[in-house]
Biopython code that builds the backbone (N, CA, C, O; Angstrom):
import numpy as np
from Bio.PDB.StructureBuilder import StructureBuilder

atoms = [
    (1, "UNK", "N", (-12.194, -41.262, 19.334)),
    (1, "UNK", "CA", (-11.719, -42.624, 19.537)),
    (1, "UNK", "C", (-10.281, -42.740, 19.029)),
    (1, "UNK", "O", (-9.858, -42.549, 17.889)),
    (2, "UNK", "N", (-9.658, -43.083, 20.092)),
    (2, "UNK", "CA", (-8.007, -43.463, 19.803)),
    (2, "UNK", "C", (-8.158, -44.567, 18.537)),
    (2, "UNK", "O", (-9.102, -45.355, 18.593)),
    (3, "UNK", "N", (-7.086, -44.632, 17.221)),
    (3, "UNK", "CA", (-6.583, -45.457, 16.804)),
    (3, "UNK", "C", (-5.751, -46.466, 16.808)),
    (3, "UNK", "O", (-4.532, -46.300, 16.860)),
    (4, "UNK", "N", (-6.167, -47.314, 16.767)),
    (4, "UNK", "CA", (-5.184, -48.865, 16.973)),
    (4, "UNK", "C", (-4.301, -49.442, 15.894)),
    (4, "UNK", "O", (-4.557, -49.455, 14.690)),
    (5, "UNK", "N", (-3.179, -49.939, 16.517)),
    (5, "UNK", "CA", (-2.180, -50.131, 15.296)),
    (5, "UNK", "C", (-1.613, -51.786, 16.023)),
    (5, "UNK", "O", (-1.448, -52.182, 17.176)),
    (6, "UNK", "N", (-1.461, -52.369, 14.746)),
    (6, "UNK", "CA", (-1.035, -54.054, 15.066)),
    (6, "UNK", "C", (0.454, -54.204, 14.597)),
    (6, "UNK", "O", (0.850, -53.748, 13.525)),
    (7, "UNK", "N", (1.272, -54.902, 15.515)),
    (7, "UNK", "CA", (2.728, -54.921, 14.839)),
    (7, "UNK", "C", (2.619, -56.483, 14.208)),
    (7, "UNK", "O", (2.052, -57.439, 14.736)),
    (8, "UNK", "N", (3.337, -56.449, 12.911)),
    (8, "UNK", "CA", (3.041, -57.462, 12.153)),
    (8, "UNK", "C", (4.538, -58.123, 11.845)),
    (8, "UNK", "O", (5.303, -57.502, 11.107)),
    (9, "UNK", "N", (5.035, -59.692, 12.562)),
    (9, "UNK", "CA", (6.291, -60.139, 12.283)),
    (9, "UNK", "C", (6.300, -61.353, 11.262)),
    (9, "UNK", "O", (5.229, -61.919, 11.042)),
    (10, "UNK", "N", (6.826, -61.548, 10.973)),
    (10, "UNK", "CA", (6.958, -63.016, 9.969)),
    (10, "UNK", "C", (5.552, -64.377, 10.442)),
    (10, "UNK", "O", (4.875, -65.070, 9.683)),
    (11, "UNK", "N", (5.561, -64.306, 12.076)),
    (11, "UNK", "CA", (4.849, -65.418, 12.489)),
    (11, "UNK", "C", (4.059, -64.826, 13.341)),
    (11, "UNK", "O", (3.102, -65.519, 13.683)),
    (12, "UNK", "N", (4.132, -63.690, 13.846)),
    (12, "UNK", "CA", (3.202, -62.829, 15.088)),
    (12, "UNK", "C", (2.759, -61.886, 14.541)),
    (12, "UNK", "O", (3.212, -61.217, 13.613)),
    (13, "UNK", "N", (1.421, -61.771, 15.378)),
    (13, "UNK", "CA", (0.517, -60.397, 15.019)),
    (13, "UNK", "C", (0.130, -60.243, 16.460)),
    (13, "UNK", "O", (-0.422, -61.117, 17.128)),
    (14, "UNK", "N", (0.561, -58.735, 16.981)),
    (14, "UNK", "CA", (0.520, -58.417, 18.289)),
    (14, "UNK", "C", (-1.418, -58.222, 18.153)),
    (14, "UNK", "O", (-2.253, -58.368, 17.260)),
    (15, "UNK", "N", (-1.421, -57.731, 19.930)),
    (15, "UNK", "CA", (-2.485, -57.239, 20.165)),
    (15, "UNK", "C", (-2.509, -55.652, 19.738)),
    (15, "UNK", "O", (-1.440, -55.050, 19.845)),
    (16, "UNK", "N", (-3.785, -54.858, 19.209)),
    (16, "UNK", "CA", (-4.032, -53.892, 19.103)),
    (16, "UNK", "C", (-3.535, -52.909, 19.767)),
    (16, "UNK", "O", (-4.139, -53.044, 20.832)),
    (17, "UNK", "N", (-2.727, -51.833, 19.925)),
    (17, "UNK", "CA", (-2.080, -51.023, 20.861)),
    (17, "UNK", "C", (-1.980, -49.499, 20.178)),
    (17, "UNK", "O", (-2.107, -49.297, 18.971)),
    (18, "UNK", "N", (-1.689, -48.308, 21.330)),
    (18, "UNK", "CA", (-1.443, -47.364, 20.641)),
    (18, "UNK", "C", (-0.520, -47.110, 19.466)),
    (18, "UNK", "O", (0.091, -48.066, 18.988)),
    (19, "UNK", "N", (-0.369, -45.854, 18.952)),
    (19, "UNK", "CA", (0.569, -45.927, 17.897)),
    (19, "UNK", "C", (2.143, -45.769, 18.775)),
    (19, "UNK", "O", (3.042, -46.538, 18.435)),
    (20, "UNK", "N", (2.329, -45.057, 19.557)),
    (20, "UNK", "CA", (3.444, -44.851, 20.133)),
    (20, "UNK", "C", (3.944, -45.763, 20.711)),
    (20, "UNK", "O", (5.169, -45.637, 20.684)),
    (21, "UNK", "N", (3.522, -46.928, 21.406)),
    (21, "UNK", "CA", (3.721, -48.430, 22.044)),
    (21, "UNK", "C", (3.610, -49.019, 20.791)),
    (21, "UNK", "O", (4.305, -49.973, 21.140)),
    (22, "UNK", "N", (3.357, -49.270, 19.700)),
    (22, "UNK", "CA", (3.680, -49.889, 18.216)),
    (22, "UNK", "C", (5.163, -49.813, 17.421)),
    (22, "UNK", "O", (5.860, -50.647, 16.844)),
    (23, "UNK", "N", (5.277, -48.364, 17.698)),
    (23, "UNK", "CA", (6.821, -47.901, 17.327)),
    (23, "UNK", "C", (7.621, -48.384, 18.037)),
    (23, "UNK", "O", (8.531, -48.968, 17.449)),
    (24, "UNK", "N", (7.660, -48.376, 19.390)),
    (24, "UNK", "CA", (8.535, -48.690, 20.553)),
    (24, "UNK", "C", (8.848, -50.597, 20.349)),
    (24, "UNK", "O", (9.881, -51.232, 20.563)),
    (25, "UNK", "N", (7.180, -51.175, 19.753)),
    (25, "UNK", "CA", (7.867, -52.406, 19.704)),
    (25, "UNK", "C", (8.126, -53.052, 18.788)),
    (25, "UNK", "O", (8.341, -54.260, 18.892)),
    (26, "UNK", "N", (8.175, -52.320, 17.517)),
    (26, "UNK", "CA", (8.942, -52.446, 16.210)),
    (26, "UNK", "C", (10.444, -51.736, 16.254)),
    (26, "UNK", "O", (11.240, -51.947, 15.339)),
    (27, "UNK", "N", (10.706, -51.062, 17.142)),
    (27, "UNK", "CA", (12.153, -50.887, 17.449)),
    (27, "UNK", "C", (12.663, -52.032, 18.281)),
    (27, "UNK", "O", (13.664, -52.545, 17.780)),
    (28, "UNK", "N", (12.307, -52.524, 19.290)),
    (28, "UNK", "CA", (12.553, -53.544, 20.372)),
    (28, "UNK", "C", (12.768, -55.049, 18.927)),
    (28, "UNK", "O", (13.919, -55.481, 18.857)),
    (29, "UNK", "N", (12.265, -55.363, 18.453)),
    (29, "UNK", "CA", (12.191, -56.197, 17.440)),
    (29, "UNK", "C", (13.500, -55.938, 16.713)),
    (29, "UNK", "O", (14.308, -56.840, 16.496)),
    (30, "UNK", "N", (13.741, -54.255, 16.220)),
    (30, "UNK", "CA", (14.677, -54.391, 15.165)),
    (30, "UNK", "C", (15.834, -54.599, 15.853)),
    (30, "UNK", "O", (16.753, -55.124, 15.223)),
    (31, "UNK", "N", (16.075, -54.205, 17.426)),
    (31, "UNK", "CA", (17.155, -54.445, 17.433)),
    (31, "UNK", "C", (17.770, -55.654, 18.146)),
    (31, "UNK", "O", (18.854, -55.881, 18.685)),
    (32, "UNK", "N", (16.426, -56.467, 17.887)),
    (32, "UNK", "CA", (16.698, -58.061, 18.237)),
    (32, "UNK", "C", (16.647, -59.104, 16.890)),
    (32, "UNK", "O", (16.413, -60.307, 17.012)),
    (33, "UNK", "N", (16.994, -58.213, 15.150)),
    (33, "UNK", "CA", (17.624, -58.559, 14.105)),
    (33, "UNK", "C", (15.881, -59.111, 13.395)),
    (33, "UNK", "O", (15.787, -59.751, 12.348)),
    (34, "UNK", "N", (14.579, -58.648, 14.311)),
    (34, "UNK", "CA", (13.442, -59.472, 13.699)),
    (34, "UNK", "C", (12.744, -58.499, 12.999)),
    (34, "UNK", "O", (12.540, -57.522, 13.718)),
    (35, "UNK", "N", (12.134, -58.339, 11.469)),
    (35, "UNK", "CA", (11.984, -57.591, 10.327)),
    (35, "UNK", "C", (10.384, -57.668, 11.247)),
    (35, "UNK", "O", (9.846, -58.706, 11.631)),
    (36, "UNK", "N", (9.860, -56.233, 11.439)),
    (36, "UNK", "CA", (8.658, -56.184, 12.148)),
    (36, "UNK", "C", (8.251, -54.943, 11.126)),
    (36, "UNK", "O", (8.998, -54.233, 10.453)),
    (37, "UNK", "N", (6.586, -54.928, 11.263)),
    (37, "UNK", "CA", (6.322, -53.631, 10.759)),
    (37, "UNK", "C", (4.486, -53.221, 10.915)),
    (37, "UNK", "O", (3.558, -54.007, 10.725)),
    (38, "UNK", "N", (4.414, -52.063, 11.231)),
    (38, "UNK", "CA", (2.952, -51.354, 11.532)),
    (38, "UNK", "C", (1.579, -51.626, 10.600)),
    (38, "UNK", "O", (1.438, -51.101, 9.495)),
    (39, "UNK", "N", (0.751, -52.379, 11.109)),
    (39, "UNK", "CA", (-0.594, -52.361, 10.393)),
    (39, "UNK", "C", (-1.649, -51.655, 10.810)),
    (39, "UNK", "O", (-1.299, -51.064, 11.832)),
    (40, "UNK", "N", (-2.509, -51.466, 10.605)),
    (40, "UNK", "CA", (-3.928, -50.546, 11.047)),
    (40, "UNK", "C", (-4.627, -52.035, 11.548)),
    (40, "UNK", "O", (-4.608, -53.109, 10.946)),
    (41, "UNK", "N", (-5.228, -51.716, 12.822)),
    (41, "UNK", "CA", (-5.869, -52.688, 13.415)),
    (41, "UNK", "C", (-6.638, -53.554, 12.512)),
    (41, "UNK", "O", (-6.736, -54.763, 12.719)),
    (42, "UNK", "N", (-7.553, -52.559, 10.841)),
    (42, "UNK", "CA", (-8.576, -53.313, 10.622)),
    (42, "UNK", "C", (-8.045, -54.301, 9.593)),
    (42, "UNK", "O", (-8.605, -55.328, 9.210)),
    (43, "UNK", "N", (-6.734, -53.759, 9.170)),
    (43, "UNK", "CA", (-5.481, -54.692, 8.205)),
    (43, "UNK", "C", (-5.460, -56.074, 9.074)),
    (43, "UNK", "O", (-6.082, -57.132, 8.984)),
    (44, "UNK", "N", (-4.260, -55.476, 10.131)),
    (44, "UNK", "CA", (-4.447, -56.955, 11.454)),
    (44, "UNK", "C", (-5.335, -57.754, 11.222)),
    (44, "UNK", "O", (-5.136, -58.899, 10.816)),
    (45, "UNK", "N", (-6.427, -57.257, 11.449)),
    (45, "UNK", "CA", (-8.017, -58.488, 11.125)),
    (45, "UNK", "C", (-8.257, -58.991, 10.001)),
    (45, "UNK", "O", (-9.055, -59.876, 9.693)),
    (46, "UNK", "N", (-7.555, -58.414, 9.399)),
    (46, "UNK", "CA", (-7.542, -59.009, 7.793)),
    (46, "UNK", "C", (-6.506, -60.480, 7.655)),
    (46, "UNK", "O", (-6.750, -61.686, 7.628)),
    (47, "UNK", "N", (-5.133, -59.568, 7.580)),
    (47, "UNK", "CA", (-4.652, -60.775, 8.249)),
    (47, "UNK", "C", (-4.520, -61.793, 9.129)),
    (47, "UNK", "O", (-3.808, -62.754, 8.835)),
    (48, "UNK", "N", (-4.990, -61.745, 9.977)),
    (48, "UNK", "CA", (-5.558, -62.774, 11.171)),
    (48, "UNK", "C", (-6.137, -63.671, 10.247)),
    (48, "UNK", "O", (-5.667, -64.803, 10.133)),
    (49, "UNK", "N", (-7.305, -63.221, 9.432)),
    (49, "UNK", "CA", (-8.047, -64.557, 8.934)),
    (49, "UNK", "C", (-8.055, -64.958, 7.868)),
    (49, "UNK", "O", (-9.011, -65.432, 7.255)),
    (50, "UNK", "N", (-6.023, -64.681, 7.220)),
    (50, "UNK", "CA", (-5.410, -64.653, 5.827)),
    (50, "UNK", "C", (-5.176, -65.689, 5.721)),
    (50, "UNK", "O", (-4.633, -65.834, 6.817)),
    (51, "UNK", "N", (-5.094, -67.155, 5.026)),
    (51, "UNK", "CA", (-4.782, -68.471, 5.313)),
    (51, "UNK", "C", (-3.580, -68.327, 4.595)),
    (51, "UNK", "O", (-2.865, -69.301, 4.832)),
    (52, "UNK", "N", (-2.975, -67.422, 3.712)),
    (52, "UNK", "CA", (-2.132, -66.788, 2.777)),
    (52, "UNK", "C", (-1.048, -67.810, 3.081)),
    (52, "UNK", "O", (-0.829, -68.715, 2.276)),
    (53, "UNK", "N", (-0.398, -67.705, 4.153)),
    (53, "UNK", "CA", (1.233, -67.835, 4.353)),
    (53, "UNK", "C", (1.010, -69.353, 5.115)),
    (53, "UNK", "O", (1.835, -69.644, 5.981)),
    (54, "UNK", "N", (-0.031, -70.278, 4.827)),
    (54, "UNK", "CA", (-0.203, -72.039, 5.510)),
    (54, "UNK", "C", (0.225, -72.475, 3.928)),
    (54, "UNK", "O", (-0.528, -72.437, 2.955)),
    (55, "UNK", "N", (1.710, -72.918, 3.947)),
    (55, "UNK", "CA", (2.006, -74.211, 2.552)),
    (55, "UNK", "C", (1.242, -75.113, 2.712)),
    (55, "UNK", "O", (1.012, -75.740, 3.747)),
    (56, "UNK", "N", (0.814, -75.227, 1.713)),
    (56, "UNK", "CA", (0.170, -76.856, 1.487)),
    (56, "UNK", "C", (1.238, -77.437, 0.188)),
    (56, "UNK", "O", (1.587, -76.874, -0.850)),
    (57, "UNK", "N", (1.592, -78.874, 0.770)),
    (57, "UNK", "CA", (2.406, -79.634, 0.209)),
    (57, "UNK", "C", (1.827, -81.182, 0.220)),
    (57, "UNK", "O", (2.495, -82.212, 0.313)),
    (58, "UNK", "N", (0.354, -81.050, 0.094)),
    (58, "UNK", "CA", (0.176, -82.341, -0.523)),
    (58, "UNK", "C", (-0.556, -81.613, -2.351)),
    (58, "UNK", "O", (-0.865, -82.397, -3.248)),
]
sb = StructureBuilder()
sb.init_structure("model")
sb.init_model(0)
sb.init_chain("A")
sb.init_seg("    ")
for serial, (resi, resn, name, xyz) in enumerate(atoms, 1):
    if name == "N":
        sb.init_residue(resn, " ", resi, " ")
    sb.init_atom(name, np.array(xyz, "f"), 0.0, 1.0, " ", f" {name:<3s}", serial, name[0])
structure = sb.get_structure()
């Protein structure tokens, strides 16, 4: 079974993709100035259901 890798940006979390289409679009990112970087799919899912980065300001 192929491994899946998630590209992870400030506000986006791609869909699951190979590793070589992961690299390609963490380069496409860098050189559009946006700080991107490689997770392991089961990370991704982690973060997906991270409430971590919602401010609460009441």
């Amino acid at each position: 079974m192929e491994k899946k890798f998630i590209v992870r940006t400030d506000n986006v979390l791609s869909d699951p993709m190979p590793r070589e289409e992961a690299i390609k679009k963490v380069k496409e990112y860098e050189r559009l100035g946006i700080s991107a970087y490689i997770v392991s799919e089961d990370e991704g899912k982690r973060l997906e259901k991270s409430k971590f980065h919602e401010p609460k300001w009441e």
